[in-house]
NUDRENKOL-338391 format. One line per 3 residues: number of its first residue (from 1); their letters; for each residue x, y, z of C-alpha. Coordinates in Angstrom, 1 decimal. Layout:
N
NUM	A	X Y Z | ...
***
This chain:
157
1	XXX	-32.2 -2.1 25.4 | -28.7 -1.1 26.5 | -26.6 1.3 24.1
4	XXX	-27.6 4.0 21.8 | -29.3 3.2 18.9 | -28.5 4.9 15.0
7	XXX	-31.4 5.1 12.5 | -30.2 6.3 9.4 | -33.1 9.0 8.4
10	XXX	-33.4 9.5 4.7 | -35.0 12.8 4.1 | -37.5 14.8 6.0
13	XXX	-40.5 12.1 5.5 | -38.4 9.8 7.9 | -37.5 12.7 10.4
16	XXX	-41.2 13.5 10.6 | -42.0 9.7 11.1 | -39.5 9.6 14.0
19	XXX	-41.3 12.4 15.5 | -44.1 10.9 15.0 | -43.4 7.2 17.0
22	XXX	-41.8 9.0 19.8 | -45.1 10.6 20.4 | -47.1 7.8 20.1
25	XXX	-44.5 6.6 23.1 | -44.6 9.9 25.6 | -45.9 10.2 28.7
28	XXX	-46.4 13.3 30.8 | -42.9 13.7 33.0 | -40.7 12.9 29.6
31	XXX	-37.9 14.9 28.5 | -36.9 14.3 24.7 | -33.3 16.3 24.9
34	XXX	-32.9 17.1 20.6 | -29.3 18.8 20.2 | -27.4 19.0 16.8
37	XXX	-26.6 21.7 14.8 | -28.5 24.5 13.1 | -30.3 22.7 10.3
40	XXX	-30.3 19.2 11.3 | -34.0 18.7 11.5 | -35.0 19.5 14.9
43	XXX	-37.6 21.7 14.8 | -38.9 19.7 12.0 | -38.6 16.2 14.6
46	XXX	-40.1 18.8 17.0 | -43.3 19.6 14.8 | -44.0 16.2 13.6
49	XXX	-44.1 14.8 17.5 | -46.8 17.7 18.3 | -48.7 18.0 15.5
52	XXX	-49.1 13.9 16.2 | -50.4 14.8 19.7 | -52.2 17.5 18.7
55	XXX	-53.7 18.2 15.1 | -51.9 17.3 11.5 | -52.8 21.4 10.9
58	XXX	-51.4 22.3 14.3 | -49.5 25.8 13.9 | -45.9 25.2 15.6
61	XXX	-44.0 28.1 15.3 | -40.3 27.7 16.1 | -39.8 29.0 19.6
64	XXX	-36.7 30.7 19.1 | -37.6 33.8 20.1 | -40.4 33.1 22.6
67	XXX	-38.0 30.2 24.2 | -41.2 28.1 24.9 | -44.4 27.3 23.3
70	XXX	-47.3 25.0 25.1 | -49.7 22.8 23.4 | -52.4 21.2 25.2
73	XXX	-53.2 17.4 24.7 | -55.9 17.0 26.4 | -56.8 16.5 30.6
76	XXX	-55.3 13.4 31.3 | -52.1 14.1 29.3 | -51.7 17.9 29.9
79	XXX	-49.3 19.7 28.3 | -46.4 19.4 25.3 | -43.9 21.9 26.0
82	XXX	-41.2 22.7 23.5 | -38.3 24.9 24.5 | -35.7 26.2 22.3
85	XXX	-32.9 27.3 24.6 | -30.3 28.6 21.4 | -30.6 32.4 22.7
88	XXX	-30.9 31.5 26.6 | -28.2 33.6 28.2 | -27.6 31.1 31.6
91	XXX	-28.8 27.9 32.9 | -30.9 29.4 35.5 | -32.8 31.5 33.7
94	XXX	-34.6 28.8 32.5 | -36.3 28.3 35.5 | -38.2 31.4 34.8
97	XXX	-39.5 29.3 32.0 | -41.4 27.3 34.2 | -39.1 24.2 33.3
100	XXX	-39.2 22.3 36.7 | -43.2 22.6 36.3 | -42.9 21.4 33.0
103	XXX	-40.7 18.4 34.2 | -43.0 17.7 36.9 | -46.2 17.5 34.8
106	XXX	-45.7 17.8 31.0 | -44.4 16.2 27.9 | -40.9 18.4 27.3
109	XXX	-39.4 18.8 23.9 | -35.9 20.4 24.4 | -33.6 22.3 21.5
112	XXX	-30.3 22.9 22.7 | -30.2 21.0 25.8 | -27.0 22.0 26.7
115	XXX	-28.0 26.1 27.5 | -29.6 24.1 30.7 | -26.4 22.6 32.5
118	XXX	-27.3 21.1 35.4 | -31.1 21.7 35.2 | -31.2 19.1 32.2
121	XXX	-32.6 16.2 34.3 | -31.0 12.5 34.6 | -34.4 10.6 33.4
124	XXX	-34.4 12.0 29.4 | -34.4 10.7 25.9 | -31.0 12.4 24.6
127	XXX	-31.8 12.4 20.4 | -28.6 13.5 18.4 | -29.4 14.7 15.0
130	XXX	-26.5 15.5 12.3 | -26.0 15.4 8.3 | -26.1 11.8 6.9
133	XXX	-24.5 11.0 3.2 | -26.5 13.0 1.1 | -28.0 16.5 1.3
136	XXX	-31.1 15.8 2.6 | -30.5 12.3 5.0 | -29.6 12.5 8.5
139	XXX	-28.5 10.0 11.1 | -30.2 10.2 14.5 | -29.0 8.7 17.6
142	XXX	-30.9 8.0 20.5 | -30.0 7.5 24.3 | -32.2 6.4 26.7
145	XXX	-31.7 7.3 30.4 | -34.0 6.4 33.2 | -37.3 4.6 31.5
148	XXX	-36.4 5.6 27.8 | -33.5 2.9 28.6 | -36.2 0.7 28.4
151	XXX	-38.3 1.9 25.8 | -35.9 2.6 23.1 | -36.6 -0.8 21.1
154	XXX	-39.5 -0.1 20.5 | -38.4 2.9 18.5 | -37.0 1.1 15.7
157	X	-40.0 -1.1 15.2
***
């Protein structure tokens, strides 16, 4: 698939769901960028994708203030790391983080992707949430890069 690709997302059932069939679809070395702004549903996408790959009573705390959180998969698929870059001060502190390791060997969910400037790498899946029509809908766009180009139709399914 070649493009982006808008899925209208009706209320937080259908942002969870999303969550939910990209982690059916990760691999260890994939980087799911999520930007939008403060209330749009990413932590919620966020919790939804690891509780899948983890347990349904999985405690995901928001890592605001931590930055990171890990949860392990299991051997062959490792790690999930989720990173909420909002209060990081520069894009190279991130690499105290442990982020290039995380690339390198773990399933990366990234809030505010842009805090990492040119540390964000090339080969992601780039997920824009923002407000849909009514209060509780959103509209999520998706850009593959690298082998999420490829992958993306089967999103939508």
């Amino acid at each position: 698939m070649s493009g982006p690709l808008t899925l209208p997302l009706a209320d937080e059932a259908a942002t969870k769901r999303l969550g939910e069939r990209l982690a059916a679809m990760a691999r260890p070395g994939d980087v799911i960028a999520l930007s939008g702004t403060l209330g749009t549903g990413k932590s919620t996408l966020a919790r939804a994708f690891i509780r899948a790959l983890t347990s349904p009573d999985e405690e995901v705390p928001s890592p605001t203030f931590t930055l990171v959180q890990q949860y392990d998969i299991g051997a062959e698929a490792g790690l999930v790391w989720h990173f909420d870059l909002y209060r990081l001060e520069a894009p190279d502190d991130a690499l105290e983080l442990d982020i290039e390791e995380a690339f390198a060997e773990g399933i990366c969910l990234i809030e505010w992707p842009d805090r990492l400037g040119p540390h964000l790498p090339r080969r992601r899946l780039d997920l824009a949430l923002e407000a849909g029509e009514t209060e509780t809908s959103r509209r999520a766009t998706l850009t593959g890069h690298g082998s999420w180009a490829d992958r993306l139709g089967d999103v939508s399914e």
